[in-house]
Structure formats: structure tokens, C-alpha cells
C-alpha positions as CSV (number, residue, x, y, z in Angstrom):
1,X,13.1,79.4,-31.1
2,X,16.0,81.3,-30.9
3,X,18.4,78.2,-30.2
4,X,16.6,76.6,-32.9
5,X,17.8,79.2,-35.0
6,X,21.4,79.0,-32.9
7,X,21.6,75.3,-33.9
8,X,20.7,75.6,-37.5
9,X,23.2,78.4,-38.3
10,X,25.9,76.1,-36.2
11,X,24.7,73.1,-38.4
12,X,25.3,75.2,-41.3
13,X,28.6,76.3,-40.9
14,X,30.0,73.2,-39.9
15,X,28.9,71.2,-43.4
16,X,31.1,73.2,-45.7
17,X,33.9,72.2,-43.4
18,X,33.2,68.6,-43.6
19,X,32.4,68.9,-47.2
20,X,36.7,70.4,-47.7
21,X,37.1,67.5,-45.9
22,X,36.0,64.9,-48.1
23,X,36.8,66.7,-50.6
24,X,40.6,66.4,-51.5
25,X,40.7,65.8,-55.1
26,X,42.1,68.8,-57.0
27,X,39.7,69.7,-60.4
28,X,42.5,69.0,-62.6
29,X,42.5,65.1,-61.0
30,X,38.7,65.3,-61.2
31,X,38.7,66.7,-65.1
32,X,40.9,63.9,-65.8
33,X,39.0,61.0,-64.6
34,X,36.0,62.7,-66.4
35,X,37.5,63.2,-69.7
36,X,38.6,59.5,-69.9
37,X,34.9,58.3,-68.7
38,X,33.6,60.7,-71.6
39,X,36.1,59.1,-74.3
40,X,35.1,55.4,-72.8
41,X,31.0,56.2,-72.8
42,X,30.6,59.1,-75.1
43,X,30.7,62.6,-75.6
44,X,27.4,63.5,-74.8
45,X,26.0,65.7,-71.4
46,X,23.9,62.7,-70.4
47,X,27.9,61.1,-70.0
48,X,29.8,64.4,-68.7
49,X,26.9,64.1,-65.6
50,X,27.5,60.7,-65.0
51,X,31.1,60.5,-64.9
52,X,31.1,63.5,-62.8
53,X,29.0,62.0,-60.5
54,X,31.0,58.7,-60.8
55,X,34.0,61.0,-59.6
56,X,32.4,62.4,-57.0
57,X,30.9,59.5,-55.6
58,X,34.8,57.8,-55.9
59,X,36.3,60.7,-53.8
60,X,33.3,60.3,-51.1
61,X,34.8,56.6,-50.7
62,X,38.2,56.9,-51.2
63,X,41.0,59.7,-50.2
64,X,42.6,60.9,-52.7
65,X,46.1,59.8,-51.9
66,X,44.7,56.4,-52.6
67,X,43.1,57.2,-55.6
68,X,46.7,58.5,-56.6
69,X,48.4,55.1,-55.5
70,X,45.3,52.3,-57.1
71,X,46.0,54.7,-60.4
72,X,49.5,54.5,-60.2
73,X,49.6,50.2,-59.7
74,X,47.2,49.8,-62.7
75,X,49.3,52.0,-65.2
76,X,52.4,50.1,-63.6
77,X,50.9,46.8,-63.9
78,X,50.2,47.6,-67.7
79,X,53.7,48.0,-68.3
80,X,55.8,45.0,-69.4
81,X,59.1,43.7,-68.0
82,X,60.8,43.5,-64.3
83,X,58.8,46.1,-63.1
84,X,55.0,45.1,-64.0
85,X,55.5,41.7,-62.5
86,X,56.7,43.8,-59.2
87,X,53.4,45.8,-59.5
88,X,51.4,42.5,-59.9
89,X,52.6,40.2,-57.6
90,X,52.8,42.4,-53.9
91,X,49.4,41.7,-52.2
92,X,49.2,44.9,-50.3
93,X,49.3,47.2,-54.0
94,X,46.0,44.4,-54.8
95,X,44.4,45.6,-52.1
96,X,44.6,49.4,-52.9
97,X,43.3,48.5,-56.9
98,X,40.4,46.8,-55.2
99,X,39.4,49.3,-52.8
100,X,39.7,51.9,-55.9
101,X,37.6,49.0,-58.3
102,X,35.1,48.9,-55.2
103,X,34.9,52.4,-55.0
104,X,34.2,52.7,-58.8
105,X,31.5,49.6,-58.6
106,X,29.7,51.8,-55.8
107,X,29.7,54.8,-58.5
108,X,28.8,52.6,-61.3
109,X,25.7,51.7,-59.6
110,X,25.0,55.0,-58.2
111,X,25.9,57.1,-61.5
112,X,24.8,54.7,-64.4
């Protein structure tokens, strides 16, 4: 009984590590995303708990240095002139967009 109780406490104190782990986005990047989602779906709590659960189910998928870079090629690939046709033609910046549109299909299905 008493490793039982040994294990359990062990269990417990390692989740919170694992949890800092997977969790790397900072609130300010996580208040973002959710505050365009809101603008995009509505204004409404039935929206703020889906797109925070859409956030939260993107950052269980994909680090947040990625996140950073997919955002980064799609704003880049909106722009016009030398530089968007740079962002839209290198095949290794179309594979970070679709791991971050993979990631946000995953969240789609779980959150909506």
C-alpha cells in the first residue's frame, strides 16, 4: 500500500513537469491566436472556449518555435513583391505552413 501511495505521489509530480514541457507558448502568443479566432467566429464564450481549446490543442502538436516560423511564412507570403514569391516558392517553408494547417485541422475537429 505504501508504494502504491510512493508511485502515485511520484506519478504526480512528474505531470506538471511534462505539462511545462509541452507547454511553451507564452499567454500573450496564446491571447493572440484567441482574439483573432474570436473576431473570425464571434464574440461570444461558447467561441472564447473553443478557440482556446483550438490553441491548446495546436501547442500539444506543434512547438512553439514552429508555430512562430508557419505564422511568420503566411504573413510573408501575403505580402506582394520579391519577397512573397521567396516565401512561396521554397518547399521546406510549405512544409512548416502544413504541419501548422495540420495542426489547426486536428483542433478544428477536436474544438468545433
Amino acid at each position: 500500500m505504501v508504494r502504491l501511495i510512493a508511485l502515485a505521489l511520484a506519478m504526480g509530480a512528474a505531470a506538471p513537469v511534462h505539462a511545462q514541457a509541452v507547454n511553451d507558448y507564452p499567454t500573450n502568443a496564446r491571447a493572440e491566436y484567441v482574439f483573432a479566432c474570436m473576431a473570425t467566429n464571434g464574440q461570444t464564450r461558447d467561441m472564447l472556449d473553443r478557440c482556446s481549446c483550438a490553441i491548446d490543442q495546436i501547442a500539444e502538436v506543434l512547438p512553439y518555435d514552429g508555430y512562430v516560423e508557419a505564422e511568420t511564412v503566411l504573413r510573408m507570403q501575403q505580402t506582394t513583391g520579391e519577397r512573397a514569391g521567396m516565401f512561396k516558392s521554397m518547399p521546406q517553408l510549405t512544409n512548416v505552413v502544413a504541419d501548422l494547417k495540420r495542426a489547426e485541422a486536428e483542433a478544428e475537429i477536436l474544438c468545433f
